[in-house]
N, C-alpha and C positions, 0 to 999 in steps of 0.2 A: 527409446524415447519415452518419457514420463507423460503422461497427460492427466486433466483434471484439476479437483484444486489442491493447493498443501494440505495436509491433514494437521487441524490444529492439536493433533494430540504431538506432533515436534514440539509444543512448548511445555511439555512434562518432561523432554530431558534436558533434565536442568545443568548435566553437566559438559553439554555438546560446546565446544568449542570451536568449528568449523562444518558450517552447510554448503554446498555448493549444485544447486539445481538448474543450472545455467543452459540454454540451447536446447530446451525443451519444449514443449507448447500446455505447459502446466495454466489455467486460468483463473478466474475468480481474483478472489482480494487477498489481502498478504494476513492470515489469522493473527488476531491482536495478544495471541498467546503468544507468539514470539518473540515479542517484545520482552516476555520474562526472561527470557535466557540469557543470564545476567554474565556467564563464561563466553559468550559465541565474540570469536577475536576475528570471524571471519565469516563473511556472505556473499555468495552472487548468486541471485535471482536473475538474471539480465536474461535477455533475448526467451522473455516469453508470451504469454499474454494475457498477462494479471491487469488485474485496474483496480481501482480506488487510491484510497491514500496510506502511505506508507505509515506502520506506525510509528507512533513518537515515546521512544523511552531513553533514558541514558546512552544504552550500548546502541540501539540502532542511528542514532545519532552522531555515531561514530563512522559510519559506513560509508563510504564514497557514492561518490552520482553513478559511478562505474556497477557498481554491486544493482543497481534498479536498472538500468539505460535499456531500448529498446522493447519496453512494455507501453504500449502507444497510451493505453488506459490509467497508467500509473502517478497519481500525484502525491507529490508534498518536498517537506524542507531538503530533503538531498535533490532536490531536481530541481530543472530551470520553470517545470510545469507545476504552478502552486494550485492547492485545491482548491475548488470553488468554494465557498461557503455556502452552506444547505441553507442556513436561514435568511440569509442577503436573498436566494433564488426565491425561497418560502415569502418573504416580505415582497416583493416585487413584482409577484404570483397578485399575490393580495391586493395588490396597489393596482396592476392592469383590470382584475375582475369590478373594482369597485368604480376604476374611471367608465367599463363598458357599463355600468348600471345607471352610471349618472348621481353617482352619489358622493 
């Protein structure tokens, strides 16, 4: 069983065609070097316990809800769970601190 996070040095092989790290309890975010691997025809990440947002490139955009599913922490376009937006929370932040000042 794998633990930890992915090592973003997977997105220097650039000719990998199939990752499969599924049923692990690998965590952290999905490194946004992955996104490079412009051959990978195949992923399951699934049942671990990554979180943030899945990145958005060409090929990962290819990937089914299947290839993420059961990373409770995991969001974006392959899933039913969309990411928050940081600045909507950031702006919102701003707006509560400024109604408690009274200003």
């Amino acid at each position: 069983m794998l633990t930890g996070n992915i090592p973003s040095s997977l997105g220097s092989l650039s000719n990998l065609e199939s990752l499969d790290l599924s049923y692990n309890k690998i965590s952290g975010e999905i490194p946004q070097q992955l996104a490079q691997l412009n051959f990978l025809q195949s992923l399951d990440i699934s049942h671990n316990n990554l979180m943030g947002p899945i990145p958005q490139s060409n090929q990962f955009n290819t990937f089914e809800n299947s290839s993420f599913v059961d990373n409770p922490g995991l969001c974006g376009k392959s899933l039913s769970k969309k990411c928050e937006n940081p600045n909507a929370s950031r702006n919102l932040l701003w707006l509560r601190m400024k109604m408690i000042q009274g200003l």
